[in-house]
C-alpha positions as CSV (number, residue, x, y, z in Angstrom):
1,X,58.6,-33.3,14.3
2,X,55.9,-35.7,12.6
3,X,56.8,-38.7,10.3
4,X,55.9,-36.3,7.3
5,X,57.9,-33.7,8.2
6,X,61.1,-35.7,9.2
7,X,60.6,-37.7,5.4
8,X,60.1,-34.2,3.9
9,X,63.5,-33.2,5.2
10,X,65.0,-36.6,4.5
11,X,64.1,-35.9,0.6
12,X,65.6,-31.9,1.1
13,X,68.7,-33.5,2.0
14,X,68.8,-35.7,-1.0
15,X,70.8,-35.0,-4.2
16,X,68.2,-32.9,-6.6
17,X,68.9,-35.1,-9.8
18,X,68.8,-32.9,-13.1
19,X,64.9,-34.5,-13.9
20,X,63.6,-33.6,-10.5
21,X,65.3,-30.0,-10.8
22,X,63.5,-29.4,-14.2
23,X,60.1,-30.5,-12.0
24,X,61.3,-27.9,-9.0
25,X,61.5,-25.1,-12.0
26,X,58.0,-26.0,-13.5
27,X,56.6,-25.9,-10.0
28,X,58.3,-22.5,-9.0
29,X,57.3,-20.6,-12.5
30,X,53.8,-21.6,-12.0
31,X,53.5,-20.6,-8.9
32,X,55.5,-17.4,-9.8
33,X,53.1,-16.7,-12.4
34,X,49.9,-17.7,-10.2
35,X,51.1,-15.4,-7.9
36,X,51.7,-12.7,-9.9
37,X,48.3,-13.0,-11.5
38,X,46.5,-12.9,-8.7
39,X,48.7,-10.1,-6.3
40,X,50.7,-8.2,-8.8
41,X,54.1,-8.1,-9.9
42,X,55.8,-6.4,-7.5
43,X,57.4,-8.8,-4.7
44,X,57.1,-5.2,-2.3
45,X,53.3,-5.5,-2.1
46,X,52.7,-9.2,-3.2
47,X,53.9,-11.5,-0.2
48,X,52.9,-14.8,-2.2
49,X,55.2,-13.5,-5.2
50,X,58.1,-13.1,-2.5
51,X,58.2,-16.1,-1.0
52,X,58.0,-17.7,-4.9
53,X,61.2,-15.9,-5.6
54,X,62.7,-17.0,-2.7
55,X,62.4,-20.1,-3.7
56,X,63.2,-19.6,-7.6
57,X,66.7,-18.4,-6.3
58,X,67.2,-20.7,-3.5
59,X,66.9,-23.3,-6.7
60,X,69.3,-21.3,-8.7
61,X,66.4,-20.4,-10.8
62,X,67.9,-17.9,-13.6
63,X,66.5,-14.2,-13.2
64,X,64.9,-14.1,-16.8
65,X,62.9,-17.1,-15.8
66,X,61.9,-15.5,-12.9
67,X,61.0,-12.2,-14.7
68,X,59.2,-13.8,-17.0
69,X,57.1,-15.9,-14.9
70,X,56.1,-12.4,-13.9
71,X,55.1,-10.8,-16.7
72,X,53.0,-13.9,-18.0
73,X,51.3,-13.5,-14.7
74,X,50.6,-9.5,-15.5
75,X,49.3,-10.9,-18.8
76,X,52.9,-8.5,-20.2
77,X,54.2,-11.6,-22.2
78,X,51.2,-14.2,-23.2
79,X,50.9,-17.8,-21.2
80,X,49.2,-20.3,-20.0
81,X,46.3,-19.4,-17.8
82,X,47.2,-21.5,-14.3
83,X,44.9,-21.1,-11.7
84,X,45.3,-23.1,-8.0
85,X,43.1,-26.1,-7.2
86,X,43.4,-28.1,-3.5
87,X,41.9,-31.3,-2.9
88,X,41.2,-33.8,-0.2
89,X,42.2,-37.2,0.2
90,X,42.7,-40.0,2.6
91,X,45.8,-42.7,2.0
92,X,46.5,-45.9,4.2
93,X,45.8,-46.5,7.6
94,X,43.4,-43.2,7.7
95,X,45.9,-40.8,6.8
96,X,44.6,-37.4,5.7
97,X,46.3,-35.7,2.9
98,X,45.7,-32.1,1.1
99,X,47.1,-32.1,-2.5
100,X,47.7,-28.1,-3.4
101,X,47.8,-27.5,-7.5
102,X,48.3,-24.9,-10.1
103,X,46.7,-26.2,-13.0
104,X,45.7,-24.7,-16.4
105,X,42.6,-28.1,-16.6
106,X,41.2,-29.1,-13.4
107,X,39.4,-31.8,-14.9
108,X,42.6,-33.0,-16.3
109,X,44.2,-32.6,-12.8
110,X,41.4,-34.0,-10.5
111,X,41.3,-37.1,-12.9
112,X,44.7,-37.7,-12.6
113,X,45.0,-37.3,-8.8
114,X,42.0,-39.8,-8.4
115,X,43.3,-42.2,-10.6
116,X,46.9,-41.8,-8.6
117,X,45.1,-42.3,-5.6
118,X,43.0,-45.2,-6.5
119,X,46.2,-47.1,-7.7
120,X,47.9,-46.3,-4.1
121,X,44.8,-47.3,-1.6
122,X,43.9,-43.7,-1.5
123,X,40.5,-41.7,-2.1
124,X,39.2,-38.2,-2.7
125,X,37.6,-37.1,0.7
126,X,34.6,-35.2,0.5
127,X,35.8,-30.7,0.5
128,X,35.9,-30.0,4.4
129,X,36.3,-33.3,5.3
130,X,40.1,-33.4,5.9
131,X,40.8,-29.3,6.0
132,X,40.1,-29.1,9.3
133,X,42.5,-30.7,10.1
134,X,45.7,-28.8,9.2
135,X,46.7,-24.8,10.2
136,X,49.3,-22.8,8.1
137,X,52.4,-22.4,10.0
138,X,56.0,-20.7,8.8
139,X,58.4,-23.3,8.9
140,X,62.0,-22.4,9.0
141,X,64.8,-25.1,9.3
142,X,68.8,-24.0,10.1
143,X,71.5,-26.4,10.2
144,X,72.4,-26.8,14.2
145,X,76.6,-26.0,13.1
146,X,76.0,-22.6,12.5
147,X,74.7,-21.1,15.4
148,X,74.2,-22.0,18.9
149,X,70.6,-22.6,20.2
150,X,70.6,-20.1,23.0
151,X,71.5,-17.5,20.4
152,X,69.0,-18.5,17.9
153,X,66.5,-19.4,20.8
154,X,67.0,-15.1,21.5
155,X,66.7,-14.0,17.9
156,X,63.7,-15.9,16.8
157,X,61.4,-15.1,20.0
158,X,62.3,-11.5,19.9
159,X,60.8,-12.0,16.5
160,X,57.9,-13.4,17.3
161,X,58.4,-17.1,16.7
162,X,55.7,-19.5,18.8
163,X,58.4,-22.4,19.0
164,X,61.9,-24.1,18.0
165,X,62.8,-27.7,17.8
166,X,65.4,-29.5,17.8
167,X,65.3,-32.8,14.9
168,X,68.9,-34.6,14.3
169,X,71.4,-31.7,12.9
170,X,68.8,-29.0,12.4
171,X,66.8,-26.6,14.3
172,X,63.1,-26.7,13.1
173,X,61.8,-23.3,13.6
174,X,57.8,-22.3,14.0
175,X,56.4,-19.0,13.6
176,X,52.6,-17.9,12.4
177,X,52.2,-17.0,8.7
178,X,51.4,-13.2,9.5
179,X,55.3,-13.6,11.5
180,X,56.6,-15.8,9.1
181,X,58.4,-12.7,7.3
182,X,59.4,-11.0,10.2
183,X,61.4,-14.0,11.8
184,X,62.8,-14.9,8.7
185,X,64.2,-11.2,8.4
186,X,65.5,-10.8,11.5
187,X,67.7,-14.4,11.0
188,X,68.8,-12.9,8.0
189,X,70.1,-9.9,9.6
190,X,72.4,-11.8,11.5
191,X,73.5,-13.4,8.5
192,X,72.3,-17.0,9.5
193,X,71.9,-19.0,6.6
194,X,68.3,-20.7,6.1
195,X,68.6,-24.1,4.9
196,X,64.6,-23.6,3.9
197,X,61.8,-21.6,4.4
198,X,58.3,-21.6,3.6
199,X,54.5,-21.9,4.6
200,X,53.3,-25.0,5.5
201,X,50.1,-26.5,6.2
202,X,51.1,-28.5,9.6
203,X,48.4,-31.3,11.0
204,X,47.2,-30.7,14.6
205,X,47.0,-34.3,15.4
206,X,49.0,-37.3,13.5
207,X,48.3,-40.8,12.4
208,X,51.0,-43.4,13.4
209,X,51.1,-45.9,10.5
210,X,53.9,-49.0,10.1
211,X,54.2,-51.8,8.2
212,X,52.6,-52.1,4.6
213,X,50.6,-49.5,5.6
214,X,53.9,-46.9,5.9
215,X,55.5,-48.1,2.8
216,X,51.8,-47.7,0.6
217,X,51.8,-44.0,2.2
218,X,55.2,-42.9,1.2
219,X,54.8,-44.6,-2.5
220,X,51.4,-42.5,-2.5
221,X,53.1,-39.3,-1.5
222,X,56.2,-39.9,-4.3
223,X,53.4,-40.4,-6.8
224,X,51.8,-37.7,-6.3
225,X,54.7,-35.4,-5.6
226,X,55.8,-36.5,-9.1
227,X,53.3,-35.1,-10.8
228,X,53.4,-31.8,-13.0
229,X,50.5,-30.3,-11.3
230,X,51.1,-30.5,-8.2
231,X,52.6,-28.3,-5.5
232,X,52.8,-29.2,-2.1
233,X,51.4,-32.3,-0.3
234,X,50.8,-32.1,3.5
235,X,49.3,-35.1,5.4
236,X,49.8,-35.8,8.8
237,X,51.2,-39.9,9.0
238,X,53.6,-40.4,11.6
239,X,56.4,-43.1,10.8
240,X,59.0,-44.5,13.3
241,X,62.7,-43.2,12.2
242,X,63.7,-47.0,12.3
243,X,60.9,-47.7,10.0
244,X,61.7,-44.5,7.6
245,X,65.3,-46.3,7.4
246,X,64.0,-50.2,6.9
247,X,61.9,-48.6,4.2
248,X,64.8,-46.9,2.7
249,X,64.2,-43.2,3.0
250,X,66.7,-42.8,6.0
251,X,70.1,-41.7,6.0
């Protein structure tokens, strides 16, 4: 697993304080409502609206939030009209980042990305120049207590999972986004519980960075992580696990 995705689950394991919960509800109603606005409001047809749900109840996110989310997506109950923007960047020590958005001002958003950026020893890359990068992938993480890996190992492949890891207590699951569904279904059906699940965009090559250069990349990522407008950040840095833990992030 790279750096990024061994500090992503570092933060998953973290207590959700109340403030960062009320930023994990803005982020799953907007994309809720994106979603529904662009694929409709069933969940049955609109795979993108599923996997927001998902989430909304993995988050204990109340069903009349959830319903509503919907129907301001319809256009049923009026809202805001969010729409997604993705942008480029590089961070210290070369790192390549892509920033996903739902935003109802794009100027508003862009400005405030550069400017968080800028402040971080980051910069807007040019559109193509960092895509190219990164392929979506299912990720799919399950604690290693609850079922041995041979078992798992079975279940998943049958499925038509490419690969499983092994990172500290978990089992790090990797599956194409058109399989991503079906593997997650047939864990489910064996009533293994998923710790998380979702589409990610995964680098195909990572950047080892250490030093000032580590701790200026994981401020940049909390900074923009923090705000309102954004989603998901994927980059593809590569930080020793005794550097994660010197810079505080480890367990």
């Amino acid at each position: 697993m790279s750096g990024h995705s061994k500090w992503s689950t570092i933060k998953r394991k973290k207590a959700v304080t109340d403030a960062r919960r009320g930023k994990i509800f803005t982020q799953v109603i907007r994309e809720i409502t994106v979603a529904a606005k662009m694929g409709g409001g069933s969940s049955e047809t609109n795979a993108r609206l599923r996997f927001a749900i998902d989430k909304a109840k993995a988050c204990n996110m109340p069903a009349d939030n959830i319903k509503r989310a919907i129907q301001k997506g319809t256009g049923e109950l009026p809202g805001v009209n969010y729409e997604d923007a993705v942008y480029e960047a590089y961070g210290p020590g070369g790192v390549a980042i892509i920033i996903e958005t739902v935003t109802d001002n794009k100027n508003r958003t862009i400005s405030d990305i550069r400017h968080i950026l800028e402040r971080n020893n980051g910069k807007v890359a040019v559109s193509g120049s960092v895509a190219f990068q990164f392929h979506k992938k299912g990720i799919i993480l399950i604690s290693k207590s609850i079922v041995p890996e041979d078992d798992l190992l079975s279940i998943i492949l049958d499925a038509g999972a490419e690969d499983m890891k092994t990172e500290d207590d978990e089992y790090y699951i990797i599956c194409t986004p058109e399989n991503f569904e079906t593997v997650k279904q047939a864990i489910e059906t064996k009533n293994i519980k998923i710790e998380s699940a979702e589409i990610h965009l995964v680098a195909d090559n990572t950047v080892k960075v250490e030093g000032k250069d580590a701790e200026n990349v994981l401020k940049l990522m909390e900074a923009l992580e923090e705000h309102d407008d954004v989603q998901k950040v994927h980059a593809n840095f590569d930080i020793d696990d005794k550097e994660l833990v010197r810079l505080g992030t480890g367990s």
